[in-house]
Structure formats: C-alpha cells, structure tokens
C-alpha positions in Angstrom: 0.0 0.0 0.0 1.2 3.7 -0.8 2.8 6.1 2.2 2.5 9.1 0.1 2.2 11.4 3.5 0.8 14.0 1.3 -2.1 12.3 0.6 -3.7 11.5 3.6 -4.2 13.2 7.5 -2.5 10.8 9.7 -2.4 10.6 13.8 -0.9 13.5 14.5 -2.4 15.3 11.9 -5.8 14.4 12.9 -4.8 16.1 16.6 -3.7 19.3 14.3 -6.9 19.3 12.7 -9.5 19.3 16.1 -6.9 22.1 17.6 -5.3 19.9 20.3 -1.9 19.4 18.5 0.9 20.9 20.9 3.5 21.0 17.8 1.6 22.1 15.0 -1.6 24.3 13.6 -4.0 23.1 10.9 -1.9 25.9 9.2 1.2 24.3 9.3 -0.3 20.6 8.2 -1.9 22.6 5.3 1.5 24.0 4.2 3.0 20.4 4.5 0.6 18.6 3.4 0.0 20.9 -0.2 4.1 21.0 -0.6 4.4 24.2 0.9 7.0 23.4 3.7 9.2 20.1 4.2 7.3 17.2 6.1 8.3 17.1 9.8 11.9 16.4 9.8 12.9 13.7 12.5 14.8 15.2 14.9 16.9 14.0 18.3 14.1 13.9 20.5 12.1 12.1 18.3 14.8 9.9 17.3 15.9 9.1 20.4 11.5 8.5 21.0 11.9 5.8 18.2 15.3 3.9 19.2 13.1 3.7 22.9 9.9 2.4 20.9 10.6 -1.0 20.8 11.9 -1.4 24.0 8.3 0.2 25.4 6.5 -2.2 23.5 8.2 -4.7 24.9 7.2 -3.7 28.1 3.8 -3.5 26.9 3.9 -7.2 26.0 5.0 -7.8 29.6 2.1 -6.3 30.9 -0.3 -7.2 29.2 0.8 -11.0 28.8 0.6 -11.3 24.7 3.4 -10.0 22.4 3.0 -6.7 20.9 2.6 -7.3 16.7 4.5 -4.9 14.4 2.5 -1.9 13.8 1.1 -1.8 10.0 0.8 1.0 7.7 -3.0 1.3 7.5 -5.3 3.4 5.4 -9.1 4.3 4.9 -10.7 2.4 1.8 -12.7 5.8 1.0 -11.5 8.8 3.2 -8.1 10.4 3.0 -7.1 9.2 6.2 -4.2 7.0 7.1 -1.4 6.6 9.5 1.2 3.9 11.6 0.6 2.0 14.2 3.1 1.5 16.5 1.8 -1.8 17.2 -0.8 -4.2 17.7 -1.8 -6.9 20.6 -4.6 -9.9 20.9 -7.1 -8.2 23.5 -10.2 -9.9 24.0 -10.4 -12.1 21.2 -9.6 -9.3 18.5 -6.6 -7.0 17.7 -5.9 -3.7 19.6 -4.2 -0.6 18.7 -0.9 -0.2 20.5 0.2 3.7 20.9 4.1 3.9 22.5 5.5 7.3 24.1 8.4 8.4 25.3 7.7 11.6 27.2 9.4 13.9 29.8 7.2 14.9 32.2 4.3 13.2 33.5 2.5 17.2 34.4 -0.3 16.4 31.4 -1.2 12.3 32.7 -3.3 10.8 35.0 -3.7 8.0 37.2 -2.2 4.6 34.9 -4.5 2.3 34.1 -7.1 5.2 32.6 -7.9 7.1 30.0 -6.4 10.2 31.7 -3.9 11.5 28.7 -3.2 14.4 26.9 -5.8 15.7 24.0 -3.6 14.7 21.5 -2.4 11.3 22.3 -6.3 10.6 23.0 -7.3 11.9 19.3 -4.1 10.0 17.7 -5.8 6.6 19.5 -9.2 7.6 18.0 -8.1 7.8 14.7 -6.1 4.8 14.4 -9.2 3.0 15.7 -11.3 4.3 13.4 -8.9 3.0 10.3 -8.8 -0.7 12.1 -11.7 -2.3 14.1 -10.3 -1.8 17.1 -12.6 -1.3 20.0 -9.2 -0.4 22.7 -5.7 1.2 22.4 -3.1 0.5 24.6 -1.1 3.3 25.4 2.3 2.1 27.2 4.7 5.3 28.3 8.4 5.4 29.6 8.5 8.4 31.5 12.0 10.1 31.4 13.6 6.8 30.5 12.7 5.4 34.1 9.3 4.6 34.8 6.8 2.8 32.7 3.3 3.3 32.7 0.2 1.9 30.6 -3.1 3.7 29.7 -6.1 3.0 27.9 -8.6 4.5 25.9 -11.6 2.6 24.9 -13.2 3.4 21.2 -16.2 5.7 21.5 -17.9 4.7 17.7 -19.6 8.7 17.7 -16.8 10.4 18.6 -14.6 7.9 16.3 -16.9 8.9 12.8 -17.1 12.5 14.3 -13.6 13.0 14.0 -13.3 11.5 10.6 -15.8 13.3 8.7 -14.3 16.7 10.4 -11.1 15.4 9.0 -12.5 14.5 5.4 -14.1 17.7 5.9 -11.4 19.8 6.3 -9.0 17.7 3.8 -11.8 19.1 1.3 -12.5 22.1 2.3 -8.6 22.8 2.7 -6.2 20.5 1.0 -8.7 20.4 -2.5 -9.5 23.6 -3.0 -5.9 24.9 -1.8 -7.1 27.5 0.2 -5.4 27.7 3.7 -7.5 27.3 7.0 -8.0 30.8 9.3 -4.8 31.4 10.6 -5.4 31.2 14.6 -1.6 32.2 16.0 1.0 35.2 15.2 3.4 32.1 13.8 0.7 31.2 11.4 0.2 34.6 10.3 4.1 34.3 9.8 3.9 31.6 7.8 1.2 32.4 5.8 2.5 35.9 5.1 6.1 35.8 4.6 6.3 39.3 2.8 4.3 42.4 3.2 2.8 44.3 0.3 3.3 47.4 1.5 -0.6 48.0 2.2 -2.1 50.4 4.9 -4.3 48.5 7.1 -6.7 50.7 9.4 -7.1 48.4 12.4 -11.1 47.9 14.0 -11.8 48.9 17.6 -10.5 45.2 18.8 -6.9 45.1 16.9 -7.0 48.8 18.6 -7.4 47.9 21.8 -5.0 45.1 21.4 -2.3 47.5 20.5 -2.8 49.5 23.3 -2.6 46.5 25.9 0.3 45.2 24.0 2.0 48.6 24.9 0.9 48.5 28.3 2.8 45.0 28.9 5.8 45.9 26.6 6.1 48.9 29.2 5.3 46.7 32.4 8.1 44.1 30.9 10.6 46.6 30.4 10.3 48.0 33.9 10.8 44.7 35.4 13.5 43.9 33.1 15.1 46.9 34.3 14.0 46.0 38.0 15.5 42.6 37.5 19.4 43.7 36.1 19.5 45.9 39.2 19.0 43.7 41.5 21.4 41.3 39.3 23.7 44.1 39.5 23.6 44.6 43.0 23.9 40.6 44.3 26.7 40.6 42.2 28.4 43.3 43.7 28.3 41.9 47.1 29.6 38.5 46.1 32.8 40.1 44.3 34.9 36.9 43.2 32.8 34.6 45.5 31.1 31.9 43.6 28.2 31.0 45.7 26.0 32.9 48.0 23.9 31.4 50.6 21.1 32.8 52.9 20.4 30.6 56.3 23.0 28.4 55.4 21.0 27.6 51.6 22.6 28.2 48.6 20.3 31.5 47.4 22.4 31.3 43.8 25.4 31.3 42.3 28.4 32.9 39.8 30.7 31.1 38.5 32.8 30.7 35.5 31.4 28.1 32.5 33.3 25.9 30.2 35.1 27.5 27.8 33.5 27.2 24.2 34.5 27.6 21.0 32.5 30.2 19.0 33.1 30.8 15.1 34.0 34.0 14.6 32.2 35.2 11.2 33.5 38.6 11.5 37.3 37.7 11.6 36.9 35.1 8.7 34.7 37.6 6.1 38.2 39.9 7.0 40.5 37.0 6.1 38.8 35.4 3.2 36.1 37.7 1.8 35.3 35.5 -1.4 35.1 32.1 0.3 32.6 34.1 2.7 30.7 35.3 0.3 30.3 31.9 -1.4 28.3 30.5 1.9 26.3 34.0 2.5 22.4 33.4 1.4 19.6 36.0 1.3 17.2 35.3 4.3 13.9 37.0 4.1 12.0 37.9 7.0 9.1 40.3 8.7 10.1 42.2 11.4 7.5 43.2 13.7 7.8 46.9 15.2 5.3 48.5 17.9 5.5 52.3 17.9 5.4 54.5 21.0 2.3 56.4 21.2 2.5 59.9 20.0 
C-alpha cells in the first residue's frame, strides 16, 4: 500500500486538525501537506522516542501478557485518512491498537490504568481506531527513560466517525481547493504571510485595543526587566569573586565561570577570506515586527 504522506491526514495530523496538537496548527499541516513546507523532519528527541519504541512495546507485552505485533501502515478504503501504528496486541479475542510514548514529564497524565492523557495522544488513538476495528488502544509510556506506565482508551464509535468526517471535511475544504484554514496564532500569520505588500491596514476597535494593551505590557516588561538587572547588578556586587551565596546556610544562587566554548568567529573570517565568505552568505527573508510608541 502507498505512504504518500501528502495524501492522507494521519495521527498527529488528525490532533492538528481538532486544535489539540501541541506542535503544530491546521496551518502548518496545510503548508506540508499541499508541498508548501518540508514534512516534519525527524529530529533528536524524536529519534531518540523511536530507538526507545521497541523497548516500550516490549514492556507492553509484559504487561499485558501477549506480544505486541508490528505496527502496519494502515489506510481508509474511501476517506483520505491513514497513519502507523506502532503496534498491535490480541485483547479480548480481537486485535488492539498499540500507541508507545516516550515523554518527559508526567504534568499532562493521569492516574495509569485510565484514559487520563493528553488531547492529542487521546485523538491520535481515535483515529487509528477508526482505520482498524479496534474497540481499545493501549497506550504504554516510559516516562523520562525510568518509569513505565500503561493507559487506555476505549473506542467511542460517535466520537470515532465525528472525528473522521471533520477530517474529510477539512482535507476538502482545505487540502482540494488549496485554500489555507484561518490562521489562529502570530506564527501562522508568519507563515502564511512571509512578505508584506506594503498595504495600509486601518485596524477595527478590537486590533486597537490590542495595540494598546500590547503597549501596556511591553512597558510593564521593560520596567521589570530593568527591576531585574538591578538587582542582578547589585547581588553581584556583594559576592565580588565569590562563587556561591547562601542565605540561612542555603545556597540563594550562584556565579561562576562556564566551560570555555569555541564560538566561530564570522567577523574575523569575512576579514581573512572575503570570497570564500561570500560563497556561503544566502539572502534570508523575513518580517520584522515593530510597535510604535504612542505619540
């Protein structure tokens, strides 16, 4: 079967898509997804997620008393919707969807053993059900390379077809007619509007009102910024060359000297060898965002 990512919403794009995605917009999957921008590019933290995969699966297995079966790619007979499971297991005399994670923090999961997890996993497990007959996914997490833990999230069969005709929805609405979704965040405005025109836009009495409470923080910011380097200032000044300070015998804070780095020095080698420097320079185009005082 075809893994043309293009031409389907997967998992996480189906998270993107209901506005519970933590790492991307419906903006940003439009812009991938219609060849706009570069697929998600694997990175160490997800690389290190996939070395750890098979290793949580395996504690899955162990949990759950049946090995875990390699994930297939699966995809929707009708509906552009498709994705990869990380695994499967025998449950109950039928196959289950098996969801691993390697996460940080445990701040956004409940109790183990429920169906307590973040938005996003929760809508990745729906939609994987709803491209299998699965009526659970197991959802077996190493937190911080330590401690394992297993969820699960039962298949609701409304919410499952809910979610895929919003996402066949918005692949048509979107992805067809190649018009991009409403921007919701300043980095999708960004994104969608890499270069001004040069037009005069009057703002309405809400993008007014917004400008004038964005002054009022930038000013509030700056004075504790200001607040904050004096004080810096000033604990410094009493410690001299020490390099810890304490208060009740606790350390309050500390300064001291870091490791020296190495840091290229740009300046130095455009001096020494301004062709070969020239040769690496590229134009980079960018907006830059300015708030003027008020007069």
């Amino acid at each position: 079967m075809s893994d043309d990512r293009r031409s389907y919403v997967g998992g996480p794009g189906a998270a993107a898509i209901l506005g519970v995605s933590p790492w991307q917009t419906p903006v940003a999957l439009w812009l991938q997804l219609t060849g706009r921008a570069p697929l998600l590019e694997v990175n160490d933290a997800m690389r290190s997620g996939q070395r750890l995969e098979r290793a949580v699966l395996d504690y899955a297995g162990d949990e759950l008393g049946a090995p875990i079966l390699p994930g297939p790619f699966v995809r929707d007979p009708t509906l552009p919707l498709g994705g990869h499971l990380d695994g499967q297991v025998q449950y109950d005399g039928r196959l289950a969807v098996v969801e691993a994670k390697t996460v940080r923090s445990k701040a956004a999961w409940g109790e183990p053993g429920t169906a307590d997890v973040p938005a996003h996993v929760a809508a990745q497990c729906l939609h994987y059900m709803g491209l299998t007959e699965a009526r659970v996914a197991w959802i077996p997490v190493l937190f911080s390379g330590l401690e394992f833990a297993m969820y699960r999230v039962d298949r609701d069969d409304t919410l499952v077809e809910t979610m895929r005709e919003l996402c066949a929805r918005w692949w048509r609405d979107y992805v067809v007619t190649d018009t991009p979704p409403p921007p919701t965040t300043g980095t999708d405005a960004s994104l969608l509007f890499p270069r001004d025109t040069g037009r005069v836009v009057i703002a309405s009495d809400p993008v007014a009102a917004d400008v004038a409470t964005l002054r009022d923080v930038r000013y509030s910011l700056g004075s504790l910024e200001a607040q904050r380097d004096e004080l810096e200032s000033r604990i410094k000044l009493a410690m001299g060359d020490g390099a810890t300070l304490t208060i009740n015998g606790e350390i309050a804070c500390t300064w001291k000297g870091t490791k020296p780095s190495l840091r290229f020095d740009s300046g130095a080698f455009k001096a020494a060898q301004p062709e070969t420097y020239s040769q690496f320079c590229r134009p980079v185009e960018s907006r830059r965002f300015l708030l003027k005082d008020q007069k």
